[in-house]
TORDO-764857 format. One line per field, with one value per atom (N, C-alpha, C, O): y negated, x negated, z; residue number from 1; atom name; residue in three letters. Coordinates in steps of 0.1 Angstrom, whole numbers, plus 5000, padded with zeros to 4 digits. Atoms other than C-alpha are relative to their C-alpha. Layout:
N
y = Y | ...
x = X | ...
z = Z | ...
nr = NUM | ...
atom = CA | ...
rest = ALA | ...
END
This chain:
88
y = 4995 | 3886 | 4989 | 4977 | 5009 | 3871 | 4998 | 5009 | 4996 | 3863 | 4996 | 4989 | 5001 | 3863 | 4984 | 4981 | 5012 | 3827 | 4993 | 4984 | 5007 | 3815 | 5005 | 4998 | 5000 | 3830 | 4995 | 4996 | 5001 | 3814 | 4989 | 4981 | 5013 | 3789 | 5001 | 4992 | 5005 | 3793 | 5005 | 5015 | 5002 | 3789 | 5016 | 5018 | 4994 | 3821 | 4999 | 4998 | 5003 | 3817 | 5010 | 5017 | 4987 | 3842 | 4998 | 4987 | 5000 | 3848 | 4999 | 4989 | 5000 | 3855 | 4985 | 4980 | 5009 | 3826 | 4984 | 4973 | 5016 | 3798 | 4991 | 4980 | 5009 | 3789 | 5002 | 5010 | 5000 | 3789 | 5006 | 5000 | 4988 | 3820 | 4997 | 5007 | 5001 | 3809 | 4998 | 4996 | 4996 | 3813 | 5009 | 5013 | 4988 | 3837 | 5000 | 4993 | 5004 | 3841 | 5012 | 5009 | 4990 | 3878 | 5013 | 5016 | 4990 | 3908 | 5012 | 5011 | 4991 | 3945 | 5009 | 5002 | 4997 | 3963 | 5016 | 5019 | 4986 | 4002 | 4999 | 4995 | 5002 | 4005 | 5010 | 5012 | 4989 | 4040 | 4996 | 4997 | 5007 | 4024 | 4987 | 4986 | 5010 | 3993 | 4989 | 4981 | 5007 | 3977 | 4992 | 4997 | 5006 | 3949 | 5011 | 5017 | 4991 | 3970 | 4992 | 4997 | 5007 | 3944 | 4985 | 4988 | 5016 | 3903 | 4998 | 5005 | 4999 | 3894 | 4982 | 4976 | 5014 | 3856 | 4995 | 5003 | 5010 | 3830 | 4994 | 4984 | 5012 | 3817 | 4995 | 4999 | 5012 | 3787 | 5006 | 5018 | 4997 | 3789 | 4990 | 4988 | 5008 | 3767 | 4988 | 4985 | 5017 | 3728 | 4993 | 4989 | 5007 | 3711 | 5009 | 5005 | 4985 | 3744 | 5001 | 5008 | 4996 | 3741 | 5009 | 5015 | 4998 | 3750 | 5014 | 5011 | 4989 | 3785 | 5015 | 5018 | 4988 | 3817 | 4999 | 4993 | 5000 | 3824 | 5014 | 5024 | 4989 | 3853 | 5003 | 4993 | 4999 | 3873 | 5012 | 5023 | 4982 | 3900 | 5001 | 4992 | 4992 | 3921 | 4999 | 5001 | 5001 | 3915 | 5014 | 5012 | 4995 | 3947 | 4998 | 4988 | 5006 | 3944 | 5005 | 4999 | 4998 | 3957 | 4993 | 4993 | 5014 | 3930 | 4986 | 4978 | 5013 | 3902 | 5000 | 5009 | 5001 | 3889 | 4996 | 5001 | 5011 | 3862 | 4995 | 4993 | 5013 | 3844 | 4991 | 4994 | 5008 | 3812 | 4990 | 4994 | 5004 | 3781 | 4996 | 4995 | 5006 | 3769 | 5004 | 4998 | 4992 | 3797 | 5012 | 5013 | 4988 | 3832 | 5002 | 5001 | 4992 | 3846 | 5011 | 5018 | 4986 | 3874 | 5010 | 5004 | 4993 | 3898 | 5010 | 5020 | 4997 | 3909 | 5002 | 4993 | 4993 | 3928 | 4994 | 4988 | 5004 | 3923 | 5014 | 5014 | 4992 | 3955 | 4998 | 5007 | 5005 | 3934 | 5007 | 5008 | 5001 | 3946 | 4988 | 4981 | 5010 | 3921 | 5007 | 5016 | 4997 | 3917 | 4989 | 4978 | 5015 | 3894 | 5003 | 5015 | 5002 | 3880 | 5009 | 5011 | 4995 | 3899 | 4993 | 4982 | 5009 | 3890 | 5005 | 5015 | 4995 | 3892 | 5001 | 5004
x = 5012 | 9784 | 4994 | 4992 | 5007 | 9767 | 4986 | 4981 | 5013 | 9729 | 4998 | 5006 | 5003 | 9710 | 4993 | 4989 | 5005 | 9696 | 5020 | 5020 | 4987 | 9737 | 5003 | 5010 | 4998 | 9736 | 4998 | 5004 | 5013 | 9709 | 5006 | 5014 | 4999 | 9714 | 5017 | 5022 | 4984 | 9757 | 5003 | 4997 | 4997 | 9772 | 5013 | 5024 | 4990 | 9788 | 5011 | 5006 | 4984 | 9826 | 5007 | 5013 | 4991 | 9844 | 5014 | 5020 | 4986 | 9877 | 5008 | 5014 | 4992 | 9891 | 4999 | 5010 | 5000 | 9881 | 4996 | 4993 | 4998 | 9878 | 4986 | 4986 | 5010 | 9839 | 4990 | 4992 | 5015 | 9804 | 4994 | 4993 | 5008 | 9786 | 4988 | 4984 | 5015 | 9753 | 5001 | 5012 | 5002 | 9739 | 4993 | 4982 | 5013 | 9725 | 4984 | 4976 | 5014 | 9692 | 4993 | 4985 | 5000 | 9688 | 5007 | 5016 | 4992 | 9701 | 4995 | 4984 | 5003 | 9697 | 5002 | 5011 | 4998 | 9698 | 4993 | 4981 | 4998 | 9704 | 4992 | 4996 | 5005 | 9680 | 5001 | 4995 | 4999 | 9688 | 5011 | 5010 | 4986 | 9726 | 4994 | 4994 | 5003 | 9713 | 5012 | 5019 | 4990 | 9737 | 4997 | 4988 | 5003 | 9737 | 5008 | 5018 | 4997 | 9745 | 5001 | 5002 | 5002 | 9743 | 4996 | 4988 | 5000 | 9739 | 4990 | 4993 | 5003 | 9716 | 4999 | 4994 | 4999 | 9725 | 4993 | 4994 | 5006 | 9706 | 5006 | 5011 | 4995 | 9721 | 4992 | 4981 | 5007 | 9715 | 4988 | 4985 | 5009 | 9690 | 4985 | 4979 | 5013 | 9659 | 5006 | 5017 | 4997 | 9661 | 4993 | 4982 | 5004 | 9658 | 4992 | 4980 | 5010 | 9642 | 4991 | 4985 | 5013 | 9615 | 4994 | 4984 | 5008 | 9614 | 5011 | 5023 | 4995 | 9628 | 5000 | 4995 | 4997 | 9638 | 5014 | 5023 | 4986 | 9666 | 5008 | 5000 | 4997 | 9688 | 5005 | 5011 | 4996 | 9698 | 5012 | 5009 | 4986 | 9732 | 4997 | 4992 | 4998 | 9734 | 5014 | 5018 | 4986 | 9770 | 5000 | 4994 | 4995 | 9783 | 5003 | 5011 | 4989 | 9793 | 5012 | 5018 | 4986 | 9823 | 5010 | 5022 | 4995 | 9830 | 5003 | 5011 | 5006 | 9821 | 5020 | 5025 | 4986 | 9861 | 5002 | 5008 | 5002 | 9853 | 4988 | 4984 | 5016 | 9819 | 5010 | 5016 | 5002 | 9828 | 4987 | 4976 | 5011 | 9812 | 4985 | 4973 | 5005 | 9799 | 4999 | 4993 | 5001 | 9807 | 5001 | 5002 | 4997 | 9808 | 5007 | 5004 | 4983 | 9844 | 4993 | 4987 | 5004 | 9834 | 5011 | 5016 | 4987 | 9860 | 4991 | 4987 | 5003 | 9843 | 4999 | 4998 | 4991 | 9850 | 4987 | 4977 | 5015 | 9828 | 4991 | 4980 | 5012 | 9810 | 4988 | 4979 | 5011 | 9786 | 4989 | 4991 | 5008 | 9752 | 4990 | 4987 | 5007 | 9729 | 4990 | 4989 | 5015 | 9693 | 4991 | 4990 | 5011 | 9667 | 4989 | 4985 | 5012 | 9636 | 4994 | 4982 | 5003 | 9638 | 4993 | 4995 | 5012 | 9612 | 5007 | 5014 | 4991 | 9626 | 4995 | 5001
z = 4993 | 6051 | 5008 | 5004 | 4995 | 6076 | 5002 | 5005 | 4997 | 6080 | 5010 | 5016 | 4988 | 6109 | 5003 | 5014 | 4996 | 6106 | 5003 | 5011 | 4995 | 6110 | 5016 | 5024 | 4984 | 6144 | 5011 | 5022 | 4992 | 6157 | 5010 | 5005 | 4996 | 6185 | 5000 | 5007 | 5000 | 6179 | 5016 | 5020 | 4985 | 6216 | 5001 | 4995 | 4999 | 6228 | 5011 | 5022 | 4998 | 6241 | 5006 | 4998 | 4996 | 6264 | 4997 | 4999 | 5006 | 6251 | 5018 | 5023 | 4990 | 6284 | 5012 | 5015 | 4996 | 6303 | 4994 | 5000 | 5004 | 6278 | 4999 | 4993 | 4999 | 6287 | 4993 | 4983 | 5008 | 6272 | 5010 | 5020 | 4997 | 6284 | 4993 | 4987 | 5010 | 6265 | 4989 | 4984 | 5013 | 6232 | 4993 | 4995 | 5008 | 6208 | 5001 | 4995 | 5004 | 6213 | 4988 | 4979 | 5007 | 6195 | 4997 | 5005 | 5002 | 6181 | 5001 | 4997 | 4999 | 6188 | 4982 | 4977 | 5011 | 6154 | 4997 | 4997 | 5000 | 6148 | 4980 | 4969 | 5019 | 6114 | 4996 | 4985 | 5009 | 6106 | 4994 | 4982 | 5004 | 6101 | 4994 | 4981 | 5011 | 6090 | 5006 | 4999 | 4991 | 6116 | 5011 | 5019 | 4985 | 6145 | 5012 | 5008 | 4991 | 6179 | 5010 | 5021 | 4988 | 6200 | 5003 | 5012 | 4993 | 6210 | 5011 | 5021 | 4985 | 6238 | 4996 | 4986 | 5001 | 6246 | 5013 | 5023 | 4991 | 6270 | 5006 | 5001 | 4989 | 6300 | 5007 | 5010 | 4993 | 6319 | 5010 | 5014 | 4988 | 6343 | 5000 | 5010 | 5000 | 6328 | 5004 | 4999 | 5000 | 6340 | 4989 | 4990 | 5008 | 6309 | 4993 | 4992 | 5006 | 6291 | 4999 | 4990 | 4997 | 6306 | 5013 | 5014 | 4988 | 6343 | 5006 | 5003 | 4993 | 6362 | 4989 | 4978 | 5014 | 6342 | 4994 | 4999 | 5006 | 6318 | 5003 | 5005 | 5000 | 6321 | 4990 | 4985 | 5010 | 6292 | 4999 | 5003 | 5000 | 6288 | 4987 | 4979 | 5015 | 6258 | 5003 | 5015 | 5004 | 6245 | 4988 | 4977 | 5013 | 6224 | 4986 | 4984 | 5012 | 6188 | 4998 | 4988 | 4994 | 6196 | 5009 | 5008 | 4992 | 6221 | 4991 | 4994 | 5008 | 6196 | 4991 | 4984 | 5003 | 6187 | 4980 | 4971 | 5014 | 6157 | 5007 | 5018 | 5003 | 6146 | 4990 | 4980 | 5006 | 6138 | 4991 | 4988 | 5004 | 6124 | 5009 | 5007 | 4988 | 6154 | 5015 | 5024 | 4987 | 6182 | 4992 | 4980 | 4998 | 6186 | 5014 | 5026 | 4990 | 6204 | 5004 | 4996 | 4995 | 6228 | 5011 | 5021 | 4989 | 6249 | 5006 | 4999 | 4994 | 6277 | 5015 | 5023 | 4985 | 6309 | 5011 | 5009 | 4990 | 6343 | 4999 | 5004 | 5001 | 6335 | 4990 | 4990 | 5008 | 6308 | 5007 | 5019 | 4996 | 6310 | 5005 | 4996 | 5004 | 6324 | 5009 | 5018 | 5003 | 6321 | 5004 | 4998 | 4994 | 6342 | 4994 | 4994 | 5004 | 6324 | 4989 | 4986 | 5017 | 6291 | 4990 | 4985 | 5013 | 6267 | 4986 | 4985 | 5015 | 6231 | 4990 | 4980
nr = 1 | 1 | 1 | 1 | 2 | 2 | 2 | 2 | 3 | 3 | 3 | 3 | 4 | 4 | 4 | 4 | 5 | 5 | 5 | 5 | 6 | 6 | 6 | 6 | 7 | 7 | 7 | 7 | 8 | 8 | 8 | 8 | 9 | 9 | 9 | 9 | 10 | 10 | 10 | 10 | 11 | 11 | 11 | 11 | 12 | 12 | 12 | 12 | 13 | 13 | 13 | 13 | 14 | 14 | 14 | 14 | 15 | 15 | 15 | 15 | 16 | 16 | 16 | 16 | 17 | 17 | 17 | 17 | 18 | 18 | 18 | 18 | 19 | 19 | 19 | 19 | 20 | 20 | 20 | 20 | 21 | 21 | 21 | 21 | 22 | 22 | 22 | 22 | 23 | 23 | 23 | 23 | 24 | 24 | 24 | 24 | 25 | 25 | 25 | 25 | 26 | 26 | 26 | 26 | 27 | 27 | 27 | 27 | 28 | 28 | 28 | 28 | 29 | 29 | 29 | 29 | 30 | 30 | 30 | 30 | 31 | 31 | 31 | 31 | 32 | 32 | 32 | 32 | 33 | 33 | 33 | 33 | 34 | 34 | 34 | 34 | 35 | 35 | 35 | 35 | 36 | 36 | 36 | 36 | 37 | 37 | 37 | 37 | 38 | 38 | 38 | 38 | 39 | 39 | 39 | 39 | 40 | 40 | 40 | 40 | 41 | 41 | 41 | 41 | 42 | 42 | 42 | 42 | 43 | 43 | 43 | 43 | 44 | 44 | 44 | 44 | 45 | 45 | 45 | 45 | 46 | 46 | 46 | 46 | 47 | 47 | 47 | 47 | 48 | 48 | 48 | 48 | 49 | 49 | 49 | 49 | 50 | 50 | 50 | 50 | 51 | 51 | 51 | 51 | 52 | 52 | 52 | 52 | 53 | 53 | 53 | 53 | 54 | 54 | 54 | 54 | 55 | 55 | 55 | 55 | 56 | 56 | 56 | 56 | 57 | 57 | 57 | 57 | 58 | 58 | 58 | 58 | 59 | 59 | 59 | 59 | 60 | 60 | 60 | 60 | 61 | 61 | 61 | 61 | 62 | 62 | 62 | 62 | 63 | 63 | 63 | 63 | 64 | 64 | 64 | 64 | 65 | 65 | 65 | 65 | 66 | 66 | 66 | 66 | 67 | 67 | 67 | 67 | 68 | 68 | 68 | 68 | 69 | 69 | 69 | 69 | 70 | 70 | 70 | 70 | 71 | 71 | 71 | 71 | 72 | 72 | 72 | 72 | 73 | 73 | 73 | 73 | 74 | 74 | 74 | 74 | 75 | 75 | 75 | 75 | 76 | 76 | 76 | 76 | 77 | 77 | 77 | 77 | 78 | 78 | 78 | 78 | 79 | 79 | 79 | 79 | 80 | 80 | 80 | 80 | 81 | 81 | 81 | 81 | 82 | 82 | 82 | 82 | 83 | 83 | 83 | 83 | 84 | 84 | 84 | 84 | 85 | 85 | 85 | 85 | 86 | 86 | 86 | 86 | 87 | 87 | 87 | 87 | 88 | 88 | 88 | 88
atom = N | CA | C | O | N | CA | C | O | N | CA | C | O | N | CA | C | O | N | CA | C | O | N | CA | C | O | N | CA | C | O | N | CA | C | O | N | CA | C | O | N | CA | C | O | N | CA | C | O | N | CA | C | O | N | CA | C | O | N | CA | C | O | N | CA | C | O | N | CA | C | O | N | CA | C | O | N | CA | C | O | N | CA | C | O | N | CA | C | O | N | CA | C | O | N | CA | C | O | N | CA | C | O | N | CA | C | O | N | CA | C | O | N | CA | C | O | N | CA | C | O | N | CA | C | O | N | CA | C | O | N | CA | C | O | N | CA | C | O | N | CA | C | O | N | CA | C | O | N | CA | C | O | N | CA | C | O | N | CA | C | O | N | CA | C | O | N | CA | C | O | N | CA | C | O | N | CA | C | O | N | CA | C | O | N | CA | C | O | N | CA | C | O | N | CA | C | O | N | CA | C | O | N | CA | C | O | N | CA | C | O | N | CA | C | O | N | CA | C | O | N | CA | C | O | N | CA | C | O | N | CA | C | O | N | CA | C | O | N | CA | C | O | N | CA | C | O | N | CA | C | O | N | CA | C | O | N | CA | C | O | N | CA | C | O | N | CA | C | O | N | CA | C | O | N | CA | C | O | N | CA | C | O | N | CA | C | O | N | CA | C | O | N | CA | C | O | N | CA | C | O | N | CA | C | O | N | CA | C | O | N | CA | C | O | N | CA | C | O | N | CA | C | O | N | CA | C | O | N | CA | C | O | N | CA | C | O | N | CA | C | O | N | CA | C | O | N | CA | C | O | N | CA | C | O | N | CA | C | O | N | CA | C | O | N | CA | C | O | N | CA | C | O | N | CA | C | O | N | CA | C | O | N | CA | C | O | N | CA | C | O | N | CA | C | O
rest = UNK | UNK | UNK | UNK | UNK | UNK | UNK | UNK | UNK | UNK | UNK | UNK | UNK | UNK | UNK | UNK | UNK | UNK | UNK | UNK | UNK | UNK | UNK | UNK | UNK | UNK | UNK | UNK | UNK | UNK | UNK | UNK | UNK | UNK | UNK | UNK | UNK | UNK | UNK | UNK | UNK | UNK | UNK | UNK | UNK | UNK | UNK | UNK | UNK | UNK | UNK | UNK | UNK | UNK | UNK | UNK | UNK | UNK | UNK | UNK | UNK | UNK | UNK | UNK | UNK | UNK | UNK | UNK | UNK | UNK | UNK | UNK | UNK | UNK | UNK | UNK | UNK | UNK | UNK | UNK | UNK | UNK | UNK | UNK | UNK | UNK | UNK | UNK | UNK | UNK | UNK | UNK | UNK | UNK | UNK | UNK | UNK | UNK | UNK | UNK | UNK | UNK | UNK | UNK | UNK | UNK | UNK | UNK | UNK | UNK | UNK | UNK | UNK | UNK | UNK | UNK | UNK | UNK | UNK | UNK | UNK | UNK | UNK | UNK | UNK | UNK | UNK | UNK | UNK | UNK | UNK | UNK | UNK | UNK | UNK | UNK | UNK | UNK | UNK | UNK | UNK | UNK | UNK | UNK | UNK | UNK | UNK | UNK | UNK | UNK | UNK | UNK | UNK | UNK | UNK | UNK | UNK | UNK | UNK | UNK | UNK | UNK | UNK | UNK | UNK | UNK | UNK | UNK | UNK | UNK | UNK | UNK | UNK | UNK | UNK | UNK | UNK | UNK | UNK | UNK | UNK | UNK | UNK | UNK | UNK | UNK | UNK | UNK | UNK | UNK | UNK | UNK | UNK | UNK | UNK | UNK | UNK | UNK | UNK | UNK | UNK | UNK | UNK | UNK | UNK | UNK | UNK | UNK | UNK | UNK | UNK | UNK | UNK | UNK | UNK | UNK | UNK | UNK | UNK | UNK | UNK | UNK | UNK | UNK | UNK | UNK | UNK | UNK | UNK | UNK | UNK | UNK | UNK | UNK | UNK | UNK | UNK | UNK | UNK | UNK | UNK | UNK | UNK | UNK | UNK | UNK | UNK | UNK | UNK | UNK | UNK | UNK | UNK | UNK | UNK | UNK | UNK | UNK | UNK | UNK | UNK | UNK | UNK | UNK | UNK | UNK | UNK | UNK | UNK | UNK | UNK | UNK | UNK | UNK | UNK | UNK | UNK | UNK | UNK | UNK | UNK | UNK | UNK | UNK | UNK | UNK | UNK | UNK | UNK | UNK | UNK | UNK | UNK | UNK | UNK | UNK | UNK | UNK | UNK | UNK | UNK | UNK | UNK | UNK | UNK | UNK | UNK | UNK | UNK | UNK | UNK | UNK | UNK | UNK | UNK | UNK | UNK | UNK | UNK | UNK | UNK | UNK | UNK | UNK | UNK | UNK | UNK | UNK | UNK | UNK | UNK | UNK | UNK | UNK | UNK | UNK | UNK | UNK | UNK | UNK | UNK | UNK | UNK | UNK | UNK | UNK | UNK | UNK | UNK | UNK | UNK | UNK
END
């Protein structure tokens, strides 16, 4: 099982090209199921995390390959949703 404090902060990893797509910043979560539904991770965009905006995608949990110790593996197409200036 995993909890949601191990997510926090782990760098997510596109399977298909090998790079760092961001990090976790939160999770969507289906509570009639009692299930995560979704990832929304933090890409670059602040200088020094302080100055511009960040942009955020929701990653599927169906995309989501392996959580490791230290990443999260994602397999994901160019149809990702993404999402400018989401508050979380």
């Amino acid at each position: 099982m995993i909890n949601y404090s191990d997510l926090i902060e782990k760098d997510i990893i596109s399977l298909q090209h090998g790079e760092n797509i961001g990090q976790f910043d939160d999770a969507e979560i289906d509570v009639q199921k009692g299930k995560i539904t979704a990832l929304y991770i933090e890409e670059g965009g602040k200088i020094l995390g302080v100055l511009g905006k960040n942009r955020v995608r929701t990653i599927s949990w169906k995309d989501i390959v392996k959580i490791g110790v230290d990443v999260i593996i994602v397999n994901i197409d160019s149809d990702i949703r993404k999402e400018n200036n989401k508050d979380l």
